[in-house]
C-alpha positions in Angstrom: 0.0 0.0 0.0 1.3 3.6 -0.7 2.0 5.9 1.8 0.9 9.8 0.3 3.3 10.5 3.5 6.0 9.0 2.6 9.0 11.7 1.7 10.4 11.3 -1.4 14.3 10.5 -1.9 16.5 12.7 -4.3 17.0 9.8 -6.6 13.8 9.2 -7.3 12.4 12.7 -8.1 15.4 12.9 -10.4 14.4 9.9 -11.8 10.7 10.8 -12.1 11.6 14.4 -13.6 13.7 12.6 -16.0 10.9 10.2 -17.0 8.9 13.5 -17.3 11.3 15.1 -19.9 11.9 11.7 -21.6 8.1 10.8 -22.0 7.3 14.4 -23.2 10.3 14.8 -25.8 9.0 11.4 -27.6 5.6 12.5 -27.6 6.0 15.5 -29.0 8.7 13.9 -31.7 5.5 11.3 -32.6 2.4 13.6 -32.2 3.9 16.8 -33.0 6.7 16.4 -35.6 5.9 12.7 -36.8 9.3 11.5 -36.3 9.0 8.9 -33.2 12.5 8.0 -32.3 11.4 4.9 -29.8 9.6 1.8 -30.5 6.2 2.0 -28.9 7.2 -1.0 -26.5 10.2 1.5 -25.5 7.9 3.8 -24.4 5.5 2.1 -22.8 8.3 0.9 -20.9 9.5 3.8 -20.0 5.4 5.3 -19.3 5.0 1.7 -16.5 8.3 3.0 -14.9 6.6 6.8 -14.7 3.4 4.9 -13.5 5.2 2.8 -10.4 7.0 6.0 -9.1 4.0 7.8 -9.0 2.1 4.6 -7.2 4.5 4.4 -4.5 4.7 8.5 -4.3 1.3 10.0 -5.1 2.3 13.4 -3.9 4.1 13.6 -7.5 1.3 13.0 -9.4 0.2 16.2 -10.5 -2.7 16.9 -13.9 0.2 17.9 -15.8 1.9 14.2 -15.8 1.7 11.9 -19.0 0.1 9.6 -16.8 -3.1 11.0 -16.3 -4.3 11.3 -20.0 -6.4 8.4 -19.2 -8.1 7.3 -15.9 -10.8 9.6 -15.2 -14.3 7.6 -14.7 -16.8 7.6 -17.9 -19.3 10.5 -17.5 -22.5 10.2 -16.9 -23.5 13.2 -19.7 -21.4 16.1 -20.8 -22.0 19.4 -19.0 -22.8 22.8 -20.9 -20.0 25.0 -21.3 -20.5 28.8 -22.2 -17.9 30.1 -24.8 -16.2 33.0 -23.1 -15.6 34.5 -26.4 -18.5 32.8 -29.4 -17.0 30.3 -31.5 -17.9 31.7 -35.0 -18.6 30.5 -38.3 -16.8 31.3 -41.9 -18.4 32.2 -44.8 -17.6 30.2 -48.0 -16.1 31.1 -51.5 -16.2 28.8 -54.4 -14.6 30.5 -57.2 -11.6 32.3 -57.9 -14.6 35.2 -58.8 -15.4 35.0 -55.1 -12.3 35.1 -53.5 -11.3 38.3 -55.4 -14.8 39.9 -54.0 -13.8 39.2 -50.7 -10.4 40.5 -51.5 -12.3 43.7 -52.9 -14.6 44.1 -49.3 -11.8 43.8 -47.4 -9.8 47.1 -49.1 -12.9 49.0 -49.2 -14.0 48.7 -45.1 -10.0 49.3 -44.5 -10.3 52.1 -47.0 -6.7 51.0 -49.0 -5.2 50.0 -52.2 -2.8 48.6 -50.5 -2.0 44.5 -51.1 -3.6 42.8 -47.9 -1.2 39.7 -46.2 -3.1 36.8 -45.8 -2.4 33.4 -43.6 -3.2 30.5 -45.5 -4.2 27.3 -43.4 -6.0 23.6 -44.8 -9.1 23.5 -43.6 -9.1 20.2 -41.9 -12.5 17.8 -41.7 -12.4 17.2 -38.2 -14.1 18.9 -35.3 -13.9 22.2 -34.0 -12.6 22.5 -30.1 -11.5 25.4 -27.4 -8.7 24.9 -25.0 -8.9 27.4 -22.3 -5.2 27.3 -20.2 -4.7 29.1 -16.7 -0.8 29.6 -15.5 -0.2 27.1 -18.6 -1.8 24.0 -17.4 -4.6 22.9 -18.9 -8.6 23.7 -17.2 -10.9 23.2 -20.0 -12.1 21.6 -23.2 -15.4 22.2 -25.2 -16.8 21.7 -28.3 -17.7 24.4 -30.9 -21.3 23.9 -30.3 -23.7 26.3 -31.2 -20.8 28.5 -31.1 -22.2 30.6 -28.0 -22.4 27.2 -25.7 -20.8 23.9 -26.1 -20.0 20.6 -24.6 -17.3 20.0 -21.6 -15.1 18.0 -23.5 -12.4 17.7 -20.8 -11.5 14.6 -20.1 -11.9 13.4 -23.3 -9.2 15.9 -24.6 -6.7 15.1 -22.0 -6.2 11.9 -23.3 -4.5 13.3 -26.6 -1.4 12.9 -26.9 -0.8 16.5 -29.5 -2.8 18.8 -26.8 -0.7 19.8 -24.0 -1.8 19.3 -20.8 1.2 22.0 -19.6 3.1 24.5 -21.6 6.3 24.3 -22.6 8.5 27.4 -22.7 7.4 30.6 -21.0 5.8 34.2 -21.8 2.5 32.9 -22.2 -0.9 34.4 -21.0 -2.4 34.0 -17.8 -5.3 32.8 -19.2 -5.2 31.3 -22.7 -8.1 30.0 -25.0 -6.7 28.1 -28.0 -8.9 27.0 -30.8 -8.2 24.4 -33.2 -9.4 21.0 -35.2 -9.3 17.2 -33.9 -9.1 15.2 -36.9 -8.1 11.5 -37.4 -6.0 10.9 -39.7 -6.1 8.4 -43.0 -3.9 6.0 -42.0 -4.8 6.1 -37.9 -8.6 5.9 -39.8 -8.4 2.4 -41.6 -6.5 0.8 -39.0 -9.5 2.1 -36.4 -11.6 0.4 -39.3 -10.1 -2.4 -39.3 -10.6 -3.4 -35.4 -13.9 -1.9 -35.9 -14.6 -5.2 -38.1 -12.2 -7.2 -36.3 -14.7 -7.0 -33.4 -17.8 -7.6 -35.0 -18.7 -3.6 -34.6 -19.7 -1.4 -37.8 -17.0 0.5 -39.4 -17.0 4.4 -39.4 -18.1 6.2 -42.8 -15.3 8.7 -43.1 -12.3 10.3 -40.8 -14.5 12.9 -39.6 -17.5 10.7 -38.1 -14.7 8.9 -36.4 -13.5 11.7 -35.1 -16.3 12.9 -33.8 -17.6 9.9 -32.3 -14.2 9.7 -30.6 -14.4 12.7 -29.5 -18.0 12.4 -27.7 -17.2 9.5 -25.6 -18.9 9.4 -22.4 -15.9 7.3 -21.1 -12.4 8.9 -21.8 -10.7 5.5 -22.1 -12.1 4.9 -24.9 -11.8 8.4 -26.8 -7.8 7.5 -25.5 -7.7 4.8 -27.7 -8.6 6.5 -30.9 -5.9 8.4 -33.0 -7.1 11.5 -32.8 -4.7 14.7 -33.2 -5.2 18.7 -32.9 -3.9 21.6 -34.9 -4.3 24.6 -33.5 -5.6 27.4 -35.6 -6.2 30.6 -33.5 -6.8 31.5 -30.0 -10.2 33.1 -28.5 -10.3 34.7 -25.4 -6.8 36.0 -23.9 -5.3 37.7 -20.9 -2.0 38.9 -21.7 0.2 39.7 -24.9 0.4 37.7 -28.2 2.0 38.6 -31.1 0.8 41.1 -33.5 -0.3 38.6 -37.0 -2.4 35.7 -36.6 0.8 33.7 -38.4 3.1 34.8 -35.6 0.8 33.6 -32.9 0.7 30.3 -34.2 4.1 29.9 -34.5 3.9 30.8 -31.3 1.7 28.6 -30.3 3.8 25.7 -31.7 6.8 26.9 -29.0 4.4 26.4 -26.2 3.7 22.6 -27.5 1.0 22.9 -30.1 0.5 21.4 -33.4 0.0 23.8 -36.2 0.2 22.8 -39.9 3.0 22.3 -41.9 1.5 24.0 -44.6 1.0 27.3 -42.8 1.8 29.8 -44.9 1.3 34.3 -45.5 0.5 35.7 -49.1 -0.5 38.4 -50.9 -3.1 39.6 -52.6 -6.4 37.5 -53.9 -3.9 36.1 -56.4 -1.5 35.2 -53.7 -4.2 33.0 -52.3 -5.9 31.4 -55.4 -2.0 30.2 -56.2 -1.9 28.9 -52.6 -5.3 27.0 -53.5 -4.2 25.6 -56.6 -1.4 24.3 -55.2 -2.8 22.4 -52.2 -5.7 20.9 -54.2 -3.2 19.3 -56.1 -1.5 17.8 -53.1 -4.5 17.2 -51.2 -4.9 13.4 -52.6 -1.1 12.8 -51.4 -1.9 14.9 -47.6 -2.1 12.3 -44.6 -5.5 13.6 -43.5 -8.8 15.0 -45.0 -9.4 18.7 -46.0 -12.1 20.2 -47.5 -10.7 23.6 -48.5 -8.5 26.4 -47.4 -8.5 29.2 -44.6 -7.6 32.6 -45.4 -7.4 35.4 -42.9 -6.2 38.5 -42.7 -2.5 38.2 -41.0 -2.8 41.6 -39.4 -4.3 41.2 -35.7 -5.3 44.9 -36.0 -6.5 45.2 -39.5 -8.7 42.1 -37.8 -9.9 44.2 -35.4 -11.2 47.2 -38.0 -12.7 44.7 -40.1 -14.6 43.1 -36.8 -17.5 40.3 -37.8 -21.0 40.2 -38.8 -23.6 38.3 -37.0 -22.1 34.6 -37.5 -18.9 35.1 -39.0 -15.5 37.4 -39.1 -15.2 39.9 -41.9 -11.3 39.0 -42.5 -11.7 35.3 -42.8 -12.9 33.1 -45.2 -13.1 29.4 -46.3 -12.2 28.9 -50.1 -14.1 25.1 -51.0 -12.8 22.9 -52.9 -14.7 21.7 -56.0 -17.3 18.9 -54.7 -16.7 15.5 -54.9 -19.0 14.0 -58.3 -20.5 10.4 -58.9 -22.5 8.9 -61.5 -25.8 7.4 -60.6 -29.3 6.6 -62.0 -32.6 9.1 -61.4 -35.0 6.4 -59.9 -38.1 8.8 -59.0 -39.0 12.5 -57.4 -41.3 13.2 -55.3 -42.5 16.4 -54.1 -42.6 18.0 -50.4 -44.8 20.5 -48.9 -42.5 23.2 -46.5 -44.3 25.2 -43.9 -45.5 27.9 -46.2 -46.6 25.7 -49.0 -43.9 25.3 -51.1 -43.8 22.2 -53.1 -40.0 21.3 -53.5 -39.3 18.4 -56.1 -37.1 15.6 -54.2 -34.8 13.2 -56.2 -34.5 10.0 -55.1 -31.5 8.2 -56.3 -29.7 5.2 -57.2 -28.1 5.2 -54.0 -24.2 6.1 -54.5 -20.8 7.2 -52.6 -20.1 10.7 -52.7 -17.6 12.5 -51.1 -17.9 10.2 -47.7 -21.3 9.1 -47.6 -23.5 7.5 -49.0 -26.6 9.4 -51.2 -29.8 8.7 -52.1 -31.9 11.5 -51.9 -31.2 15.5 -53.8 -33.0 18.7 -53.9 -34.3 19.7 -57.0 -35.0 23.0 -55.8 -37.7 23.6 -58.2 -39.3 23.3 -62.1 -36.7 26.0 -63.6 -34.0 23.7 -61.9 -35.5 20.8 -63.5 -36.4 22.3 -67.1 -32.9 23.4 -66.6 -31.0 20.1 -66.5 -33.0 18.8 -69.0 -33.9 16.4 -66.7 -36.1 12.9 -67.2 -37.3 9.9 -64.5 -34.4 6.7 -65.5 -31.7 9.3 -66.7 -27.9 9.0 -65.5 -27.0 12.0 -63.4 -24.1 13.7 -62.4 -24.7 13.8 -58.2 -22.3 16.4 -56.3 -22.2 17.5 -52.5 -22.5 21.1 -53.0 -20.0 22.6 -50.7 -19.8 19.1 -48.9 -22.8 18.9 -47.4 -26.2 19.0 -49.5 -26.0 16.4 -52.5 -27.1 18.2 -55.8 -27.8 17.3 -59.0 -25.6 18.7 -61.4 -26.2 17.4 -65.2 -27.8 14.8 -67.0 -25.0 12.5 -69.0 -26.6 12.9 -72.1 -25.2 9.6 -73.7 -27.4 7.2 -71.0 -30.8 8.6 -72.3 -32.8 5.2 -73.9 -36.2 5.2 -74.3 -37.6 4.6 -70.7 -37.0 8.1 -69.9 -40.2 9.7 -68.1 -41.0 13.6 -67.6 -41.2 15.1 -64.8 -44.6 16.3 -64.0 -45.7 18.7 -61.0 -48.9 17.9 -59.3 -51.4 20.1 -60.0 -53.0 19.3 -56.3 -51.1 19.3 -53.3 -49.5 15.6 -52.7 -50.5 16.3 -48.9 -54.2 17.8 -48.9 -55.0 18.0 -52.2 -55.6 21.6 -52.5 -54.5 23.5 -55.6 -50.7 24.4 -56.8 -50.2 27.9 -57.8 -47.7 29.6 -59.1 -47.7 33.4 -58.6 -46.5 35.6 -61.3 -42.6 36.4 -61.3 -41.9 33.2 -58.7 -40.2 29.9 -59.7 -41.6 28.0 -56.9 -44.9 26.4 -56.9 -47.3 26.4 -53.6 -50.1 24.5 -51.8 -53.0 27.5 -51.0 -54.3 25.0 -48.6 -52.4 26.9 -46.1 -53.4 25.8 -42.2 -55.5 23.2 -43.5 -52.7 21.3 -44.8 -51.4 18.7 -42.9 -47.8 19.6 -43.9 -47.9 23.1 -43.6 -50.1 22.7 -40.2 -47.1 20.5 -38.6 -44.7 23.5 -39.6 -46.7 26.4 -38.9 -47.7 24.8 -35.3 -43.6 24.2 -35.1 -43.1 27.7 -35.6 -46.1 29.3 -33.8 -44.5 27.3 -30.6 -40.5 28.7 -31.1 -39.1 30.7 -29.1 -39.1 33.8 -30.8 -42.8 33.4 -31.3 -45.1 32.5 -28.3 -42.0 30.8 -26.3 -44.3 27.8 -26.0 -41.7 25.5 -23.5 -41.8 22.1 -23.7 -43.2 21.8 -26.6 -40.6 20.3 -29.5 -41.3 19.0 -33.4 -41.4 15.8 -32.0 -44.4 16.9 -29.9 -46.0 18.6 -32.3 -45.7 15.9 -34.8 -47.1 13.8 -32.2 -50.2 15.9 -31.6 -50.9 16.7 -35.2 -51.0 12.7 -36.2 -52.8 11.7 -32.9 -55.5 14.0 -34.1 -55.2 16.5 -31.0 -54.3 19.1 -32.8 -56.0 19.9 -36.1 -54.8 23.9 -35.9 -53.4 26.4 -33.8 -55.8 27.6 -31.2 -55.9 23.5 -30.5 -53.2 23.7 -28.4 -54.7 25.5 -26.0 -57.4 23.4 -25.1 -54.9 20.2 -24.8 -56.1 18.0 -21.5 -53.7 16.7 -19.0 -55.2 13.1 -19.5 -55.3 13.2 -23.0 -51.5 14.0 -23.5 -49.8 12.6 -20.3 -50.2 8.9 -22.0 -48.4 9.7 -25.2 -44.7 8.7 -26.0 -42.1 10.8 -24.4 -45.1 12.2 -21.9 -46.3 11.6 -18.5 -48.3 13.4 -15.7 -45.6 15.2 -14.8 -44.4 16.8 -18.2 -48.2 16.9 -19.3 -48.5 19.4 -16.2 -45.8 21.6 -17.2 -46.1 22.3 -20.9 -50.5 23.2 -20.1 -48.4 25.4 -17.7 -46.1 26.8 -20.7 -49.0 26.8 -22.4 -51.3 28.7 -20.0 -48.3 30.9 -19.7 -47.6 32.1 -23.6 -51.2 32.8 -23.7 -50.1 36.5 -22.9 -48.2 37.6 -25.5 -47.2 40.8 -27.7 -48.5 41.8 -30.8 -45.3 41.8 -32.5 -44.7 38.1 -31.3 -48.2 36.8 -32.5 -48.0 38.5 -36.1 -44.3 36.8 -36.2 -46.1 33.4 -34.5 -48.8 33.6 -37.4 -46.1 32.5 -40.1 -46.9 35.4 -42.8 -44.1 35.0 -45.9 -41.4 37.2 -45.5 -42.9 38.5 -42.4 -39.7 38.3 -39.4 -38.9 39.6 -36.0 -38.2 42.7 -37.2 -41.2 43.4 -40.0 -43.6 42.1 -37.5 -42.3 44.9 -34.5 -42.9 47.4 -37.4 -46.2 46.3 -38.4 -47.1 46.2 -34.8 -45.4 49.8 -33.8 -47.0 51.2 -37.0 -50.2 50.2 -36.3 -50.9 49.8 -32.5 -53.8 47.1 -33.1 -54.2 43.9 -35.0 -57.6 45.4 -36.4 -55.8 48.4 -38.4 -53.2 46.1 -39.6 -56.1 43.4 -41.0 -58.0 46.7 -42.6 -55.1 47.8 -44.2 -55.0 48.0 -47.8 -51.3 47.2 -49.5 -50.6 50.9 -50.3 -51.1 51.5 -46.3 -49.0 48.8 -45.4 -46.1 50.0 -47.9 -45.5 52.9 -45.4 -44.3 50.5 -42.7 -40.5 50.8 -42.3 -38.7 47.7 -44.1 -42.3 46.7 -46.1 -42.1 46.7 -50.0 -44.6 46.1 -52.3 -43.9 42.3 -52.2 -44.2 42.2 -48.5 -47.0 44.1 -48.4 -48.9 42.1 -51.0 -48.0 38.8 -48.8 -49.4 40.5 -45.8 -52.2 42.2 -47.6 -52.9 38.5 -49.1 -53.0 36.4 -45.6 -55.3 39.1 -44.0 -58.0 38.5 -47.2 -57.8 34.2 -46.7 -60.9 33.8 -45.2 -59.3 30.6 -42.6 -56.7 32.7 -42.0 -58.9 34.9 -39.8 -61.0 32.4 -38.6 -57.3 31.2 -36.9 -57.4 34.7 -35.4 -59.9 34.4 -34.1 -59.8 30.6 -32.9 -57.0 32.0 -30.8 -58.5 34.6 -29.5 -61.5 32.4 -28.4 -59.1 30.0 -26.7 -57.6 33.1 -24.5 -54.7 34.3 -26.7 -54.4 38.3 -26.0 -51.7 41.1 -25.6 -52.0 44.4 -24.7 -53.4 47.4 -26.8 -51.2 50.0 -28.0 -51.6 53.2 -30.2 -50.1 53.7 -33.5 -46.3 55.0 -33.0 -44.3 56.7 -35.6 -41.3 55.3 -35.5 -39.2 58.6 -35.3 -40.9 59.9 -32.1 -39.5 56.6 -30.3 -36.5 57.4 -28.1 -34.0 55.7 -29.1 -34.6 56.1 -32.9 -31.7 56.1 -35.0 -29.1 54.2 -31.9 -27.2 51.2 -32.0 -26.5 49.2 -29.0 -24.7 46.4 -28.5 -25.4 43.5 -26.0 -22.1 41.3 -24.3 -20.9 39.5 -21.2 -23.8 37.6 -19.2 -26.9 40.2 -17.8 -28.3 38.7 -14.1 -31.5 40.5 -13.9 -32.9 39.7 -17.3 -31.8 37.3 -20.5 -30.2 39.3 -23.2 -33.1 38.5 -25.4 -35.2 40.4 -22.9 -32.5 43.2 -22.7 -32.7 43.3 -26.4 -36.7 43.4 -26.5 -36.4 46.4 -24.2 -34.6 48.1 -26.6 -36.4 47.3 -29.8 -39.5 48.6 -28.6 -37.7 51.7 -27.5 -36.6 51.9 -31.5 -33.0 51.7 -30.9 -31.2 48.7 -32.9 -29.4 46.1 -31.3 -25.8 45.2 -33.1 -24.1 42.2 -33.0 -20.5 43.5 -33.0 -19.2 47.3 -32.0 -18.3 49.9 -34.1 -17.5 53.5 -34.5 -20.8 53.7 -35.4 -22.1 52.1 -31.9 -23.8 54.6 -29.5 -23.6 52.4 -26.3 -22.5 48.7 -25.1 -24.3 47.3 -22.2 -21.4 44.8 -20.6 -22.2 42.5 -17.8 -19.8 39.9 -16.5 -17.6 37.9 -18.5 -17.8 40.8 -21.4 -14.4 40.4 -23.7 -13.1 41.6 -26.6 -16.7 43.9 -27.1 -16.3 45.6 -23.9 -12.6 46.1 -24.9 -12.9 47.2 -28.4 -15.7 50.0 -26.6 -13.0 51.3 -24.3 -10.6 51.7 -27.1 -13.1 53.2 -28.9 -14.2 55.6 -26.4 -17.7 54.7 -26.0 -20.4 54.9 -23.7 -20.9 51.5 -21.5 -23.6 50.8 -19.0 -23.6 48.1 -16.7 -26.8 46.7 -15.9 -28.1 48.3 -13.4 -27.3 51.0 -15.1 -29.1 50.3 -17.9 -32.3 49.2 -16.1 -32.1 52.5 -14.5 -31.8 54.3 -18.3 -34.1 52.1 -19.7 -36.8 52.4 -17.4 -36.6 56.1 -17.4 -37.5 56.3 -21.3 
């Protein structure tokens, strides 16, 4: 038995630190540089010998020893994890035409001529992860997400061997978030394959899905066992200095231990990139792991800064495609599905085929121009491609496999759901069920959307639900919901008494609403967040807005003649106000207002901008507030911003206001504004 008592002799801390070094070196010279210098038995040799010191002597068994990337007990879920700074998305460009636009933007928002440098990474097919470091060592892992919240990975990332659970070196930040891709690689892939079969267990479709099946382990032994690695690819939320380009901090970053690609590189110019592109697409058949494309961002940290993001991605970054991966394969059938506001959308169904990873049967058709188009008949062999590696398209028709048991194509002339008629308006490519509410299809996705968040906030209540509800015949339309009976629900799958009780009480509860939420809740084309808090500002009460003839409505802010005709058009569908009224009846009401011109509200013509956590309400609610008071609510600051409200945890918003010199509130503060308006 060890005694955690027991002092340690000289010789064998020397000995342990040495193992240290030793088993640190070789992993770095096997996960970092690929150029392992031991045999594995070597080094497992050398690991036991690490493992039995630190048995006997538990006081020198720290987080940061090799031993303890594996050992922690399996979870039993992962817990949520809040993103200190959001994990955004890239746009994409798939031409050389597009990467010369975004070359274009960014000399216009930085006002130059000048050649912008860009870093130029491979965009691996893996999954997206933040590393958040305290004093160097290690704290947290967490998936991308949603980008504002993901999953605590922690454990699971501990156990590979390229992420260091220390830093090496010195001069880093206090507190360090570094981003970056776990991938599998090819080789590390198939042999996972192969004692996949080798145990009787199904094989993994491509590197990625391993990956992230790896990755999502409940129990971190097993996620150990996988040959997973990480390049880093930028950092998120810092305290402390970094270097002034994004290439120089991950060359950094590489000094403190971390693996960055050996194809980094900085160029100039749109041209400088579109060479870089060229070049790795045609090495990226030879590369010892899967990319999908390239990274470009602009190298300047500063120039970053200027260029700042728009609501899901940075302006000074973008994600040039490669070409999609093709396959040939035979046009068994389409069939034709109704959306929530009635549009038909012709579905191929496919000779099922192998593109790009996975397996395809099914592609959107998009519409009858799409189909006239391609020229396209029932038996024909098509081209099939995964438009930007994701949703399978059909491309062309290979004109030497048309025979004679071609078919045409034909659109119902009734809807496939309810049978009501197809139109097609003037000017529009998309055909549409009028059936409206009284299609099954549509009524599943209008009830969906009528329950969302944004709309009536119904809790509880999820598609599945609905779909439930809809096909147990409980639901026929909207204002159905709200007579819903504890005993007739609690019995159904994924119910009981208990959650039954709860959404009546979610319902009961989103009975008292706003008028811009319920015009929004109603589904109108074209009609959002924002057109609906105009229509309802504009007019104060739902009886104006129903009265109001098309020129009327083109008045409201944001409302053209298309949306006004769509709006003009759902008001004049006779069952569209008997579900007005149906909810109404079942005890759906908000408050009355008076008509407001939008220039008398107080905040007309401000931009605020909403960052770190807010305690006394959601930033939803924050954001409601000051919607209604006309002011519009930014997703990123600007010269151009008039205030940032910062509660705890703000970052690089609340830092980019103070270098700005703008106004910023707290939140008490704000209440205290806000409530005096």
């Amino acid at each position: 038995m060890s005694n955690p008592e027991l002092s340690v002799p000289t010789k064998v801390l020397e000995h342990r630190d040495k193992l240290v070094s030793t088993l640190n070196y070789h992993s770095k010279q096997y996960y970092l540089l690929d150029q392992p210098e031991l045999p594995d038995a070597e080094y497992d040799r050398l690991f036991q010998a690490l493992k039995s010191i630190e048995e006997a002597y538990p006081s020198l068994r720290d987080d940061t020893s090799p031993t303890q990337r594996v050992g922690a007990k399996p979870l039993p879920e992962f817990e949520s994890v809040t993103h200190l700074v959001p994990m955004l998305s890239l746009d994409n460009a798939f031409s050389d035409e597009d990467m010369h636009a975004f070359d274009k933007r960014i000399k216009e928002r930085v006002k130059s001529d000048a050649s912008i440098q860009y870093s130029c990474e491979p965009k691996y097919d893996g999954i997206a992860v933040s590393l958040l470091y305290r004093d160097g060592v290690l704290v947290q892992g967490a998936t991308r997400g949603d980008g504002a919240t993901g999953e605590n990975i922690t454990q699971n990332v501990r156990t590979i061997g390229s992420i260091p659970l220390a830093l090496v070196g010195a001069g880093f930040p206090s507190v360090l978030e570094v981003r970056g891709e776990i991938f599998m690689p090819k080789k590390g892939f198939e042999a996972l394959n192969t004692r996949q079969v080798a145990k009787g267990e199904k094989a993994f479709v491509n590197p990625r899905n391993a990956a992230a099946g790896s990755l999502r382990q409940l129990d971190p032994s097993i996620t150990a066992t996988r040959p997973l690695i990480m390049c880093a690819y930028s950092v998120g939320y810092v305290e402390g200095h970094l270097p002034s380009t994004h290439s120089a901090i991950l060359r950094q970053l590489e000094l403190w231990g971390f693996v960055i690609s050996e194809q980094l590189d900085v160029v100039t110019g749109a041209q400088g990139c579109l060479d870089y592109f060229a070049r790795l697409g045609l090495e990226r058949a030879s590369l010892p792991f899967d990319i999908d494309g390239i990274v470009f961002k602009v190298d300047s940290i500063a120039l970053q800064k200027t260029l700042g993001f728009v609501s899901r991605a940075p302006r000074w970054a973008i994600a040039h495609k490669f070409p999609a991966q093709e396959e040939l394969t035979r046009l068994n059938a389409v069939e034709f599905q109704v959306g929530r506001t009635g549009a038909i959308t012709p579905v191929a169904r496919l000779e099922p085929v192998f593109v790009g990873g996975v397996t395809v049967s099914n592609a959107t058709l998009h519409n009858r121009d799409e189909i006239d188009r391609l020229g396209l008949c029932i038996g024909d062999t098509v081209i099939v491609r995964r438009a930007g590696d994701v949703i399978p398209q059909i491309v062309a028709v290979v004109p030497n496999n048309m025979g004679e048991s071609r078919e045409p194509i034909e659109f119902p002339c009734e809807c496939p759901v309810c049978g009501s008629l197809v139109e097609t308006l003037e000017g529009e490519v998309v055909a549409r069920c009028s059936g409206g509410l009284v299609c099954e299809a549509q009524r599943k996705e209008a009830i969906k959307h009528f329950a969302s968040r944004q709309a009536m906030d119904i809790d509880g209540l999820g598609d599945k639900l609905v779909e439930q509800f809809v096909d147990e015949g409980l639901v026929n339309k909207v204002a159905d919901l709200f007579t819903l009976e504890g005993h007739s629900i609690a019995g159904l799958e994924r119910m009981g008494s208990k959650s039954a009780e709860n959404l009546l009480r979610s319902l009961e509860k989103s009975q008292s609403t706003t008028l811009p939420r319920f015009l929004f809740a109603l589904g109108i084309r074209e009609v959002g967040q924002a057109t609906a808090r105009n229509l309802a500002q504009h007019f104060g009460k739902l009886e104006g807005l129903i009265a109001a003839e098309e020129s009327a409505l083109q008045s409201v802010d944001d409302v053209g003649p298309i949306v006004a005709h769509y709006v003009y058009d759902f008001f004049r569908q006779p069952h569209n106000i008997e579900a007005i009224e149906s909810l109404k009846i079942a005890g759906v009401h908000w408050p009355e207002t008076e008509p407001v011109e939008r220039k008398s509200l107080p905040l007309e013509g401000k931009t605020f901008v909403l960052t770190g956590s807010l305690e006394k309400m959601t930033r939803d609610q924050a954001k409601e507030r000051l919607l209604k008071k006309g002011a519009k609510v930014a997703g990123s600051v600007s010269a151009k911003t008039h205030c940032v409200v910062a509660g705890p945890g703000a970052g690089s918003k609340l830092t980019k206001a103070e270098s700005l010199g703008l106004q910023i509130m707290d939140e008490a503060t704000f209440i205290e504004f806000i409530e005096t308006l």
